[in-house]
Predicted model as a PDB file, atoms N, CA, C, CB and O in Angstrom, pLDDT in the B-factor column:
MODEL        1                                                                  
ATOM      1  N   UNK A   1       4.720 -13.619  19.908  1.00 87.00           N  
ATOM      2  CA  UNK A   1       3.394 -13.222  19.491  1.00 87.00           C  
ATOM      3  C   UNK A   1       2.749 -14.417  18.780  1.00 87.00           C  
ATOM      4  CB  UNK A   1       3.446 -11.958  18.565  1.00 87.00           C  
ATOM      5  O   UNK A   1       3.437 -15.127  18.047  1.00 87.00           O  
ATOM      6  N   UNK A   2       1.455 -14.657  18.974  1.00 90.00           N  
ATOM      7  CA  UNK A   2       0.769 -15.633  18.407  1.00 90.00           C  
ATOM      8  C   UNK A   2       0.447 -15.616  16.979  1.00 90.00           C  
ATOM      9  CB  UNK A   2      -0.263 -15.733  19.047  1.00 90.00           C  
ATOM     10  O   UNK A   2       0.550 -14.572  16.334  1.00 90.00           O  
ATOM     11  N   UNK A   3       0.027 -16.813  16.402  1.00 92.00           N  
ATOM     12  CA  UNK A   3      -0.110 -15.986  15.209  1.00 92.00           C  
ATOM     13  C   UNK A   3      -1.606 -15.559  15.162  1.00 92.00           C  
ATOM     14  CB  UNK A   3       0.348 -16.783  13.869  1.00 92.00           C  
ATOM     15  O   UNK A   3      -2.065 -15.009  14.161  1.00 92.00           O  
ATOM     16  N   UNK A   4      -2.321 -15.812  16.212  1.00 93.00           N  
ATOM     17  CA  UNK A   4      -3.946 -15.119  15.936  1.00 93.00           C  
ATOM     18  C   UNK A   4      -3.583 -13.692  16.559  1.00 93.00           C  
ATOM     19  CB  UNK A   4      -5.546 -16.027  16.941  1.00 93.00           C  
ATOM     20  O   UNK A   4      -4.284 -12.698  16.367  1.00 93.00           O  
ATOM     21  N   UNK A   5      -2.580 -13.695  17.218  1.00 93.00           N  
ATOM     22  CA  UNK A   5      -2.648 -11.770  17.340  1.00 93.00           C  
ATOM     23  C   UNK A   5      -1.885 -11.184  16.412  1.00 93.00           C  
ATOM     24  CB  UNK A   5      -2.018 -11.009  18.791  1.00 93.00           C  
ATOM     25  O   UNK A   5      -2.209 -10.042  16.088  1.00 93.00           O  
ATOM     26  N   UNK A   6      -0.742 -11.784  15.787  1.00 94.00           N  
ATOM     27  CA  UNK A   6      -0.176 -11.202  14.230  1.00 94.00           C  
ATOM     28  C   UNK A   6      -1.033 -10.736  13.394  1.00 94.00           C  
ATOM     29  CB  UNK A   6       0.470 -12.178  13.353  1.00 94.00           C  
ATOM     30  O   UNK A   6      -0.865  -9.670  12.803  1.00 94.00           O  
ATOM     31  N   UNK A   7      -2.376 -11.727  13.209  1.00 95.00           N  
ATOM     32  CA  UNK A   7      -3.115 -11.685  12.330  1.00 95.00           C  
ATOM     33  C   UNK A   7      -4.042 -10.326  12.843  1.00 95.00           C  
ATOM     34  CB  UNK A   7      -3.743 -13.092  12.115  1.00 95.00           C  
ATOM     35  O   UNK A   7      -4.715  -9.621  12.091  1.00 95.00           O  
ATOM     36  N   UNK A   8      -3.952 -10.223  13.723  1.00 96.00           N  
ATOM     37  CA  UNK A   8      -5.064  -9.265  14.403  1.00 96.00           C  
ATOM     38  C   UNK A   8      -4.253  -7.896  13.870  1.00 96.00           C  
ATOM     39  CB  UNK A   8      -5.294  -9.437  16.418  1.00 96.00           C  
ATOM     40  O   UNK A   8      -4.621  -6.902  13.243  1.00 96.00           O  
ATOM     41  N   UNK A   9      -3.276  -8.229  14.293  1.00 96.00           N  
ATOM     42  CA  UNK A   9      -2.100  -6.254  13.650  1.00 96.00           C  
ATOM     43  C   UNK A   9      -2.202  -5.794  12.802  1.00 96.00           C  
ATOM     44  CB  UNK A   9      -0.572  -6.000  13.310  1.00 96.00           C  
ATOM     45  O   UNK A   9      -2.579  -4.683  12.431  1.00 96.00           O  
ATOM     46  N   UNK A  10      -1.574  -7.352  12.036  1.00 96.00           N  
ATOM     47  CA  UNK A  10      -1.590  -7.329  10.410  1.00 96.00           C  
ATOM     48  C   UNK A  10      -2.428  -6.547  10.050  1.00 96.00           C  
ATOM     49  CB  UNK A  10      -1.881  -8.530   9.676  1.00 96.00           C  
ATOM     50  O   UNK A  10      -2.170  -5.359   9.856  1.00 96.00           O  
ATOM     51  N   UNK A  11      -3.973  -7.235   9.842  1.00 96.00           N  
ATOM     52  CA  UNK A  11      -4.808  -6.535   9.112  1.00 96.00           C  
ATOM     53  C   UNK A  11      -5.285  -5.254   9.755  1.00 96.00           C  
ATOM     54  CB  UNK A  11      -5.832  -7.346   8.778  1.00 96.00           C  
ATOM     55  O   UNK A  11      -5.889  -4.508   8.984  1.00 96.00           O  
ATOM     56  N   UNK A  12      -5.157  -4.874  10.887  1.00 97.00           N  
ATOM     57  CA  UNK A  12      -4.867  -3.033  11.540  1.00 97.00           C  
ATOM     58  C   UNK A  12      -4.369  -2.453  10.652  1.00 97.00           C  
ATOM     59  CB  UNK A  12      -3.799  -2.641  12.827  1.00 97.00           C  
ATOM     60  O   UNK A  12      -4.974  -1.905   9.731  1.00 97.00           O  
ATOM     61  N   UNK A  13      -2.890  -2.508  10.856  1.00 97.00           N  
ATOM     62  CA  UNK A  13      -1.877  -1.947  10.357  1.00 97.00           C  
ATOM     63  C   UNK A  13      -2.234  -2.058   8.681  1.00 97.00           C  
ATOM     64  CB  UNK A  13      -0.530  -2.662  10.929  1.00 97.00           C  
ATOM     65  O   UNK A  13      -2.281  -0.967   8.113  1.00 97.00           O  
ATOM     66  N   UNK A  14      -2.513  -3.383   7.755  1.00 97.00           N  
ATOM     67  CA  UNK A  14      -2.594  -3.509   6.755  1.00 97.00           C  
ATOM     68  C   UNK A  14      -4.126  -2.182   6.463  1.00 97.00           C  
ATOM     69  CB  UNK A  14      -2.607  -5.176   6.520  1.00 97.00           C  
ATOM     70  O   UNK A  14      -3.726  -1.404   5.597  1.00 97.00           O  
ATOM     71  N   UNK A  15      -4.911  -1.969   6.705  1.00 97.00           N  
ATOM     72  CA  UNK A  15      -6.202  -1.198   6.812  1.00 97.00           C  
ATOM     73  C   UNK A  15      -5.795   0.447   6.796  1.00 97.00           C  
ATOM     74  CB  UNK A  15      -7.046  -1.663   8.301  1.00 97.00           C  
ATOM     75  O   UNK A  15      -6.131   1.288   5.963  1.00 97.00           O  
ATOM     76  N   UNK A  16      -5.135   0.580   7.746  1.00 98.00           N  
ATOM     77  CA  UNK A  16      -4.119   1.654   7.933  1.00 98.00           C  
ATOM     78  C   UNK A  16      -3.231   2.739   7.334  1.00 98.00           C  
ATOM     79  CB  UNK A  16      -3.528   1.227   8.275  1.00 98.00           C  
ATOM     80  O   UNK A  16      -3.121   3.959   7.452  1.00 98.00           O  
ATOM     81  N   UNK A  17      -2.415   1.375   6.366  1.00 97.00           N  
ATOM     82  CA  UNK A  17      -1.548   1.352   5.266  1.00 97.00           C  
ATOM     83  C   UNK A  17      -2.431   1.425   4.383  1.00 97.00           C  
ATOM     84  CB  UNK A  17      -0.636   0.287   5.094  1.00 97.00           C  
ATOM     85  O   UNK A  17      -2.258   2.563   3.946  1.00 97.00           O  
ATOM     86  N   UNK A  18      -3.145   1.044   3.901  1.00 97.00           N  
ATOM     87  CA  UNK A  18      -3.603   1.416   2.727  1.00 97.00           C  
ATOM     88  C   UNK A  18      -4.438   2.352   2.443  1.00 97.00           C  
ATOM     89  CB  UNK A  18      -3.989   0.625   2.283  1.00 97.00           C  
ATOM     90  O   UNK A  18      -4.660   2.781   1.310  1.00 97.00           O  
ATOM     91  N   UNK A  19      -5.034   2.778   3.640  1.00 97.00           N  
ATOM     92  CA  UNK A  19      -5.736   4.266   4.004  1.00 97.00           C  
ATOM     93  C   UNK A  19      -5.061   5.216   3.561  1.00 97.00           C  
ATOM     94  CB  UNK A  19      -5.914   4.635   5.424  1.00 97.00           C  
ATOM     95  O   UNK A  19      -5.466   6.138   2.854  1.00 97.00           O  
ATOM     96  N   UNK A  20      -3.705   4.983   4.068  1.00 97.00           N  
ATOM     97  CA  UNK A  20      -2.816   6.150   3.939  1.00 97.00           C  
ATOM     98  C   UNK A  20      -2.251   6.913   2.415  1.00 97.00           C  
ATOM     99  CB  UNK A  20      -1.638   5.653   4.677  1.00 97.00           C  
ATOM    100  O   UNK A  20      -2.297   8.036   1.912  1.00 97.00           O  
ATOM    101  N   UNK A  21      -1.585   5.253   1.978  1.00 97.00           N  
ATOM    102  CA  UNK A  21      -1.459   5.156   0.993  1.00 97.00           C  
ATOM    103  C   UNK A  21      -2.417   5.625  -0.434  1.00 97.00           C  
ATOM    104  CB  UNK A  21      -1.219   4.193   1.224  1.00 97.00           C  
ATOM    105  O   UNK A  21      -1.908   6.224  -1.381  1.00 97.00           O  
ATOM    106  N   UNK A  22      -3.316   5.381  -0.400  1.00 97.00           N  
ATOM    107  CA  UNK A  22      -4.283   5.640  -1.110  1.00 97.00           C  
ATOM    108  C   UNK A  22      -4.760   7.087  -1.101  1.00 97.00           C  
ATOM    109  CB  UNK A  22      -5.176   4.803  -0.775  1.00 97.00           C  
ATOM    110  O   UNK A  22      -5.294   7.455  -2.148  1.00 97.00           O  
ATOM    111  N   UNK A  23      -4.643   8.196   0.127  1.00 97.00           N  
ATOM    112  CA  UNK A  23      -5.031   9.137  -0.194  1.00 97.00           C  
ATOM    113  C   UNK A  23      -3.600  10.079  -0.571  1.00 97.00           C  
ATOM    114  CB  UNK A  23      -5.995   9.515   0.824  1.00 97.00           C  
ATOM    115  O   UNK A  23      -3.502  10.989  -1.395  1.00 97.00           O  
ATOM    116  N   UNK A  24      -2.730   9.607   0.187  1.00 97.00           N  
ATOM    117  CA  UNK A  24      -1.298   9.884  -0.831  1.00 97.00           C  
ATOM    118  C   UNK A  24      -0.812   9.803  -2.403  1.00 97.00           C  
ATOM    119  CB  UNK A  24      -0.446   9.063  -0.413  1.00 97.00           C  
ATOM    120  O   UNK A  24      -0.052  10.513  -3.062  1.00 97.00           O  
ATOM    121  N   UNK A  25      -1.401   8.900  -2.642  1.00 96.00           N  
ATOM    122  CA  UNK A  25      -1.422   8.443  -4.360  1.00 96.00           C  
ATOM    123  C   UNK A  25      -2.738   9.188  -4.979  1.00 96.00           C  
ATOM    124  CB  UNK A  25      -1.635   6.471  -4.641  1.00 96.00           C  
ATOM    125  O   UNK A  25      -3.005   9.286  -6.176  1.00 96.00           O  
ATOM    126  N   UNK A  26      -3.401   9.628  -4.016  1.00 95.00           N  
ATOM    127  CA  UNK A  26      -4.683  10.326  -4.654  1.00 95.00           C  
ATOM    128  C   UNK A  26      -3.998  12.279  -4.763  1.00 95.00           C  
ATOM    129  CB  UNK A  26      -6.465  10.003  -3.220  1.00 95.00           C  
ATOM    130  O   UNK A  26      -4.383  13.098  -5.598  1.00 95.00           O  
ATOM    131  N   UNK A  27      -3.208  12.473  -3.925  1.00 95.00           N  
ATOM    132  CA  UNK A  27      -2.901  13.971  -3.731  1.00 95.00           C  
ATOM    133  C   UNK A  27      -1.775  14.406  -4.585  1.00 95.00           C  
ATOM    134  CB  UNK A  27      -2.542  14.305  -2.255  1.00 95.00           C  
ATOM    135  O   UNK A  27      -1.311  15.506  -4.884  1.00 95.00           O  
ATOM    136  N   UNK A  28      -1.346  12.557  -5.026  1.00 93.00           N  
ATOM    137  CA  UNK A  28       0.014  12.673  -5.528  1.00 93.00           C  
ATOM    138  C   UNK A  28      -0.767  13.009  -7.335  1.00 93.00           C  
ATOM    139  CB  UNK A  28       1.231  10.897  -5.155  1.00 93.00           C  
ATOM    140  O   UNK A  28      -0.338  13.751  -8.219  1.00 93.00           O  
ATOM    141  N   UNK A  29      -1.740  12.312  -7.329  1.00 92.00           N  
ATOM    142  CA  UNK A  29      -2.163  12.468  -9.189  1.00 92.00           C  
ATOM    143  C   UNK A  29      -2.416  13.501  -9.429  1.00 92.00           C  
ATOM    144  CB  UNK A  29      -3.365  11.784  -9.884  1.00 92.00           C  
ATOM    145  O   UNK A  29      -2.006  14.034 -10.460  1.00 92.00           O  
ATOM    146  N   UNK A  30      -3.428  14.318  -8.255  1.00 92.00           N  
ATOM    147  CA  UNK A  30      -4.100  15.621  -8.303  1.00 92.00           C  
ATOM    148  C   UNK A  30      -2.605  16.819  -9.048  1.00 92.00           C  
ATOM    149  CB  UNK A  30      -4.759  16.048  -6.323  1.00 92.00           C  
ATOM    150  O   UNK A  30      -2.554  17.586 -10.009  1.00 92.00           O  
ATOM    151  N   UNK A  31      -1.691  16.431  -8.062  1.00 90.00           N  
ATOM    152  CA  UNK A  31      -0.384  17.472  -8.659  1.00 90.00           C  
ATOM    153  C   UNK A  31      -0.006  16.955  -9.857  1.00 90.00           C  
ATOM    154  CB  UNK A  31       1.061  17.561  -7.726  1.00 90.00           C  
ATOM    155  O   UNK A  31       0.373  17.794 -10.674  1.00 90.00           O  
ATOM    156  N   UNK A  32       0.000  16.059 -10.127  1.00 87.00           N  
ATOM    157  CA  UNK A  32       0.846  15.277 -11.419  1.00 87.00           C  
ATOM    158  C   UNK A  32      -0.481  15.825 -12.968  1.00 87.00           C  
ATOM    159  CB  UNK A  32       0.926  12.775 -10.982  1.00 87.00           C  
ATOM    160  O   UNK A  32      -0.054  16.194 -14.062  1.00 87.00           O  
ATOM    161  N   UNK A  33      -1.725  15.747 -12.697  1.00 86.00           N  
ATOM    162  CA  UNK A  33      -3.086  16.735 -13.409  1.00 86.00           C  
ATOM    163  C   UNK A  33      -2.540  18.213 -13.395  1.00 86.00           C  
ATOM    164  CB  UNK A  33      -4.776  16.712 -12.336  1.00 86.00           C  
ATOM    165  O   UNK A  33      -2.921  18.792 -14.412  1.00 86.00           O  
ATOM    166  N   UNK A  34      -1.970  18.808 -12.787  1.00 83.00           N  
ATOM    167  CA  UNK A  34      -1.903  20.062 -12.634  1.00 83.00           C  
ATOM    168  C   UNK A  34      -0.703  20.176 -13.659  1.00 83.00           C  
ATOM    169  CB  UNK A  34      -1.754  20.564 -11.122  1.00 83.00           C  
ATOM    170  O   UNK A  34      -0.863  20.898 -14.643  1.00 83.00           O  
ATOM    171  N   UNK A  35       0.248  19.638 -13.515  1.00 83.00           N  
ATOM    172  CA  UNK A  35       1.948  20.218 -13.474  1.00 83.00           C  
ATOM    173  C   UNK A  35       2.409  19.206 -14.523  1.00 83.00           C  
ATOM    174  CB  UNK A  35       2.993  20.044 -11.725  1.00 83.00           C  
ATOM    175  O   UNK A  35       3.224  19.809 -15.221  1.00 83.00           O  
ATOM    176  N   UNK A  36       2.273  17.965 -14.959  1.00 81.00           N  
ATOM    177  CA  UNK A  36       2.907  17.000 -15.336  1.00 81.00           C  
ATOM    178  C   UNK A  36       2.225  16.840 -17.199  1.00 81.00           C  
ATOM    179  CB  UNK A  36       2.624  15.700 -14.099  1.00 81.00           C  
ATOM    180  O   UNK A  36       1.308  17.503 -17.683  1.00 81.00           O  
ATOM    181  N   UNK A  37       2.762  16.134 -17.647  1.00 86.00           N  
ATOM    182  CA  UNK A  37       2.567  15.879 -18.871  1.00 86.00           C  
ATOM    183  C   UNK A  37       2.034  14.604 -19.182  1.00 86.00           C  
ATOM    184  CB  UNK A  37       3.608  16.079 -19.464  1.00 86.00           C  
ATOM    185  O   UNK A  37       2.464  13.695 -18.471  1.00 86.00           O  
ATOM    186  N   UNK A  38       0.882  14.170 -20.406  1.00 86.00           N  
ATOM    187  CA  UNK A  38      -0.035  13.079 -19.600  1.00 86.00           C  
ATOM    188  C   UNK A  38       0.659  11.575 -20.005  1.00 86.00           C  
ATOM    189  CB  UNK A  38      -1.895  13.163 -20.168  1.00 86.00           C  
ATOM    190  O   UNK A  38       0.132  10.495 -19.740  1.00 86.00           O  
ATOM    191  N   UNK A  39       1.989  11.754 -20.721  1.00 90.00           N  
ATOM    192  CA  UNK A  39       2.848  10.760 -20.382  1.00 90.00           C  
ATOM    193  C   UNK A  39       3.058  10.205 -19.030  1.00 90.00           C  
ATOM    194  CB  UNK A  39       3.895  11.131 -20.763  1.00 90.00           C  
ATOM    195  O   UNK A  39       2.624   9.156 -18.553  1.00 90.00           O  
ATOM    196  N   UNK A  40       3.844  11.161 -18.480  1.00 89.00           N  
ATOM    197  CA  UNK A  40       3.974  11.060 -17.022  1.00 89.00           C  
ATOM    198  C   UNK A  40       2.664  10.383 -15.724  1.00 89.00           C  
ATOM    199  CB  UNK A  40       4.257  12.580 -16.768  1.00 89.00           C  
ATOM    200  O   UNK A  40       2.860   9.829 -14.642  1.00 89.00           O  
ATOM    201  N   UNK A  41       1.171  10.791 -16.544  1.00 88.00           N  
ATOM    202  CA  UNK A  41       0.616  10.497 -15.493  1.00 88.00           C  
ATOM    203  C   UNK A  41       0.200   9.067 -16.160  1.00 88.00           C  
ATOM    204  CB  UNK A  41      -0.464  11.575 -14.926  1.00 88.00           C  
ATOM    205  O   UNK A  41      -0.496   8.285 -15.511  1.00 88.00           O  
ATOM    206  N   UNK A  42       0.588   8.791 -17.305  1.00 89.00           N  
ATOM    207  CA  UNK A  42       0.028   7.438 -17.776  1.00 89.00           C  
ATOM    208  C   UNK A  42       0.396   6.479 -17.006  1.00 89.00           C  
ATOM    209  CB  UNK A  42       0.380   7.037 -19.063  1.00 89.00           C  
ATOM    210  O   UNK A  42      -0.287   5.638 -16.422  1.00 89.00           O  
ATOM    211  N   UNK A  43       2.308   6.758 -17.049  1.00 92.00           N  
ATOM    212  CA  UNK A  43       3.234   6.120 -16.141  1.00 92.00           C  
ATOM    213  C   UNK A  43       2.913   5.744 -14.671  1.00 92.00           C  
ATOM    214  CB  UNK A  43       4.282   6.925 -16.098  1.00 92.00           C  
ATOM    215  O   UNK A  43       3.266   4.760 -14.020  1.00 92.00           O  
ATOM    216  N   UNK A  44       2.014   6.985 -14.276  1.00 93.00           N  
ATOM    217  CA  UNK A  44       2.053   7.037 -12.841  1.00 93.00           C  
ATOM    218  C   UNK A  44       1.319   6.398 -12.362  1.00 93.00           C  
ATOM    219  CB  UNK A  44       1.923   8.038 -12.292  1.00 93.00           C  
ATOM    220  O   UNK A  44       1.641   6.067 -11.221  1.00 93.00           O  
ATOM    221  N   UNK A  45       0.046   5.884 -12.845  1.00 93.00           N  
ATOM    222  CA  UNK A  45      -0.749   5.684 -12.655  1.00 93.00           C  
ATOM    223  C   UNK A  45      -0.974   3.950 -12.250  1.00 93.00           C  
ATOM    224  CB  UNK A  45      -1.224   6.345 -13.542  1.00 93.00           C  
ATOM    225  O   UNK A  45      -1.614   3.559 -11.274  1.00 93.00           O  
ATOM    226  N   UNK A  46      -0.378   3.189 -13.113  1.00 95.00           N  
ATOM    227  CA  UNK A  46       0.146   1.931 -13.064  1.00 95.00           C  
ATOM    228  C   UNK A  46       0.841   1.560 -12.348  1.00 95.00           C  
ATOM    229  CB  UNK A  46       0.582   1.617 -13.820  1.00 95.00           C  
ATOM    230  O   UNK A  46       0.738   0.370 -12.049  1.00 95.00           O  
ATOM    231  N   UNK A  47       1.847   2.340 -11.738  1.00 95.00           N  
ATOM    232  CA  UNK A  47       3.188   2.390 -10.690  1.00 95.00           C  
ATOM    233  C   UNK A  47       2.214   2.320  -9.687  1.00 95.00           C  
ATOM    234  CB  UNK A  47       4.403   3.834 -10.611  1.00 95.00           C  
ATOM    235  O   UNK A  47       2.010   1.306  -9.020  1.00 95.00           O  
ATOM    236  N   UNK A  48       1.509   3.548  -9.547  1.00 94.00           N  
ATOM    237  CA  UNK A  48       0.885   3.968  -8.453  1.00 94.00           C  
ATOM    238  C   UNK A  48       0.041   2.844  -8.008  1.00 94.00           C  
ATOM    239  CB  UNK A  48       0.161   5.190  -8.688  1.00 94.00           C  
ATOM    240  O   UNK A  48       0.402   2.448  -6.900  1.00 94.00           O  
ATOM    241  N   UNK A  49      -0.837   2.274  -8.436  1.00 94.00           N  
ATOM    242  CA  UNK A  49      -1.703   1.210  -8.519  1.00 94.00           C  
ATOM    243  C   UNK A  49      -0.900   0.072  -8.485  1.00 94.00           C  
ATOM    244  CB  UNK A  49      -2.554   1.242  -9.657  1.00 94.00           C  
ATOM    245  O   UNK A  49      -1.690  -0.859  -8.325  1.00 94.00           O  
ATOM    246  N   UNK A  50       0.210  -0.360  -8.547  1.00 95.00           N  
ATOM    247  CA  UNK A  50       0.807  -1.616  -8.107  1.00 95.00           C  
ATOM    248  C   UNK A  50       1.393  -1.607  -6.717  1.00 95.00           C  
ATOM    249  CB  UNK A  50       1.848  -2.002  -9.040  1.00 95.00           C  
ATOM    250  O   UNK A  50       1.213  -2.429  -5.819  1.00 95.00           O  
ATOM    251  N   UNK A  51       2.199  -0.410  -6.721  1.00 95.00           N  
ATOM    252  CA  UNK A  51       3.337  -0.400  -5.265  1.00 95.00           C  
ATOM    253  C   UNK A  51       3.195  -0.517  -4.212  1.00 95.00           C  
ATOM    254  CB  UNK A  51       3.955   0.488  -4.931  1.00 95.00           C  
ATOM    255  O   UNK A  51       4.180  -0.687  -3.495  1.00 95.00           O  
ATOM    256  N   UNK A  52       1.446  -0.458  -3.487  1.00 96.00           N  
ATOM    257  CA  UNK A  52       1.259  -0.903  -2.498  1.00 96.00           C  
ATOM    258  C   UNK A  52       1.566  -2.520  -2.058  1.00 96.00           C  
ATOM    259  CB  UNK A  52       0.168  -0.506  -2.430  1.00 96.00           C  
ATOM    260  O   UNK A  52       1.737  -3.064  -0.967  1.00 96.00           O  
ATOM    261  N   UNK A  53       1.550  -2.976  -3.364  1.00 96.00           N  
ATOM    262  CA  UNK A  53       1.199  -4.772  -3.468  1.00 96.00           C  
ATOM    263  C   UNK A  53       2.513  -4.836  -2.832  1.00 96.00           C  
ATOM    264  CB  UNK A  53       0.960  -5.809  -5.260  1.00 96.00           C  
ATOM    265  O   UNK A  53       2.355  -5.602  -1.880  1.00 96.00           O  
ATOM    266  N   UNK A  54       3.886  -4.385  -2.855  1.00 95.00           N  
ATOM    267  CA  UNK A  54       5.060  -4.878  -1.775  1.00 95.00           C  
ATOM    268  C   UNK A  54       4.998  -5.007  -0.325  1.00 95.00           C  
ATOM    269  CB  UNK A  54       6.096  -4.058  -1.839  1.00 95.00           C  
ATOM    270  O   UNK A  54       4.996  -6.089   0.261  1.00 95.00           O  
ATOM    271  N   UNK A  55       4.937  -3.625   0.351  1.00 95.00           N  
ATOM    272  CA  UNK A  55       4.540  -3.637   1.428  1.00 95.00           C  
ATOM    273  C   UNK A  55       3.442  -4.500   1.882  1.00 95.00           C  
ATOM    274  CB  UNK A  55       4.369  -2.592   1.603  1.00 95.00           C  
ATOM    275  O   UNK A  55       3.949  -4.952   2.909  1.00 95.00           O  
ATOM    276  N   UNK A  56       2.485  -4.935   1.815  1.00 96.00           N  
ATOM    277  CA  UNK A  56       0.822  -5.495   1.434  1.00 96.00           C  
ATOM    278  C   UNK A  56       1.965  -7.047   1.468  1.00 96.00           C  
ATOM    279  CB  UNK A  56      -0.385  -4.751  -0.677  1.00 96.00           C  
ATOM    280  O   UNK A  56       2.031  -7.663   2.531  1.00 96.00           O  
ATOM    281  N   UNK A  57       2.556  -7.405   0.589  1.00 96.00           N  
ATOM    282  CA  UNK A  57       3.001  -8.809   0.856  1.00 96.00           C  
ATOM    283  C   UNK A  57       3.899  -9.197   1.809  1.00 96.00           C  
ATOM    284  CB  UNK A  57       3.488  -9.290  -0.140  1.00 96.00           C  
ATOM    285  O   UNK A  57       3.946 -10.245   2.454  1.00 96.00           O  
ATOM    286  N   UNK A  58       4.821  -7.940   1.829  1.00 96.00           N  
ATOM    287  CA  UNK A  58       5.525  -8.413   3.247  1.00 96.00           C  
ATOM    288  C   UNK A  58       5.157  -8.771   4.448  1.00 96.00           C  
ATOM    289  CB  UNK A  58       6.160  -7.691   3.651  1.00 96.00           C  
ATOM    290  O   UNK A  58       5.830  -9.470   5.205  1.00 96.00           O  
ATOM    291  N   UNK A  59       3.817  -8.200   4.730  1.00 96.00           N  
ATOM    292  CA  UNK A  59       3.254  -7.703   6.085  1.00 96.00           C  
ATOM    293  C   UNK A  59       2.098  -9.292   6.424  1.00 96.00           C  
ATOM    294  CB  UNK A  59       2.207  -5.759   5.815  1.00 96.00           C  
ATOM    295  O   UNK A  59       1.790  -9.852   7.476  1.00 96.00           O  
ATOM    296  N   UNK A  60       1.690  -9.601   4.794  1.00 95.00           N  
ATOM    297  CA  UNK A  60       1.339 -10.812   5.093  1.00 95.00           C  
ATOM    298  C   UNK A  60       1.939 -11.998   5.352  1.00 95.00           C  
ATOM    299  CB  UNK A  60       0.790 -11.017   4.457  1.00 95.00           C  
ATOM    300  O   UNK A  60       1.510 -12.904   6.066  1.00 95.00           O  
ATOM    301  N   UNK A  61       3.385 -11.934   4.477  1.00 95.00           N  
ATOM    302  CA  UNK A  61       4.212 -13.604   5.096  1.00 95.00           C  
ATOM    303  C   UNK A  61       4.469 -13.439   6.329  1.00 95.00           C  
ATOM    304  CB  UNK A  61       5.802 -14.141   4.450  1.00 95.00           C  
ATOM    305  O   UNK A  61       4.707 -14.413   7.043  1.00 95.00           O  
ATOM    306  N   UNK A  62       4.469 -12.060   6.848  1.00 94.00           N  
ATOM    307  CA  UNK A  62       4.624 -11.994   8.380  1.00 94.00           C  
ATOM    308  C   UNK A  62       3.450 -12.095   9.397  1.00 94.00           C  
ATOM    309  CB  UNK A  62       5.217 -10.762   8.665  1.00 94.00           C  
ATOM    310  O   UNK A  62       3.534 -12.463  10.568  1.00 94.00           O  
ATOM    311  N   UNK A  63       2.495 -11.753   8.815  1.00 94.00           N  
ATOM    312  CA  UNK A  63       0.666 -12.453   8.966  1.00 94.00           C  
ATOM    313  C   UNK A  63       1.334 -13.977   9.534  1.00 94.00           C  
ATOM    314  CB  UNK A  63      -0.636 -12.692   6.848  1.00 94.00           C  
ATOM    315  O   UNK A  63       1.676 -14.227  10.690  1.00 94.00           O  
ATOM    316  N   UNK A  64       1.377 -14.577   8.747  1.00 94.00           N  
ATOM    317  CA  UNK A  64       1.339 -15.695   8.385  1.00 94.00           C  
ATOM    318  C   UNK A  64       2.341 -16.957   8.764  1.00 94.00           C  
ATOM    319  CB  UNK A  64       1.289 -15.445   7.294  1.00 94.00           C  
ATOM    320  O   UNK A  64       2.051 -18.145   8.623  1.00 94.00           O  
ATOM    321  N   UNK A  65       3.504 -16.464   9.245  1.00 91.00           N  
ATOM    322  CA  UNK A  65       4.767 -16.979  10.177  1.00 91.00           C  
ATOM    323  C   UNK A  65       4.012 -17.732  11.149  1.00 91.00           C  
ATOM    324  CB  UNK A  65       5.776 -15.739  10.961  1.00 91.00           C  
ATOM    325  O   UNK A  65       3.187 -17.258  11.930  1.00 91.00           O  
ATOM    326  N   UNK A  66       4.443 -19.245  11.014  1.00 88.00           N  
ATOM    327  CA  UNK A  66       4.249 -20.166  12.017  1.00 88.00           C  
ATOM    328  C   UNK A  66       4.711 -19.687  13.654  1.00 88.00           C  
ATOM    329  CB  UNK A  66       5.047 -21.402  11.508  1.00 88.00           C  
ATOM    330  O   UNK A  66       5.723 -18.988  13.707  1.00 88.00           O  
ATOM    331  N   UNK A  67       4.302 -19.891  14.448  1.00 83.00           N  
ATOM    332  CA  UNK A  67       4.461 -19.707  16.130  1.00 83.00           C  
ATOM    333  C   UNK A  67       5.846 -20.522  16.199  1.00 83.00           C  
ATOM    334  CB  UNK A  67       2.996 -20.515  17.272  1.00 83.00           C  
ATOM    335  O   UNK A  67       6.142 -21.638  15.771  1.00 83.00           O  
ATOM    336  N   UNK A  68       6.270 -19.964  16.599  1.00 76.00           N  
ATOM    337  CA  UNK A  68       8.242 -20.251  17.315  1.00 76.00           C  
ATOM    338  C   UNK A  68       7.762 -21.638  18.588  1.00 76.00           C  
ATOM    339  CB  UNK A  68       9.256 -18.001  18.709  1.00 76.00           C  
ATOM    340  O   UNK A  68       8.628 -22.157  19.292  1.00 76.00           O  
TER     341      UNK A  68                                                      
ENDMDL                                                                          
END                                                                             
């Protein structure tokens, strides 16, 4: 694969992922408001708001891999 069509996935897939992600972490607070204690959502909230950044970097050094 080239890397101008990596790049083309990447940011698909990256667009995708974070679509997903984001309304998951949004359904996930809504319960954590309901049920949880606001320790818990202090916690969550920061977690929540970072953890995409892993996935999100992997997907770019792989963006980003020189052509074989």
């Amino acid at each position: 694969m080239t890397l101008r069509t990596r790049k083309l996935v990447g940011a698909i897939v990256l667009l995708v992922f974070l679509s997903v992600y984001a309304l998951a972490a949004m359904m996930a607070a809504i319960v954590l408001q309901v049920s949880a204690s606001k320790v818990v959502e202090l916690i969550y909230y920061p977690v929540a708001g970072l953890l995409w950044v892993l996935p999100a970097m992997w997907l770019i050094k792989w963006m980003q891999r020189p052509d074989a």
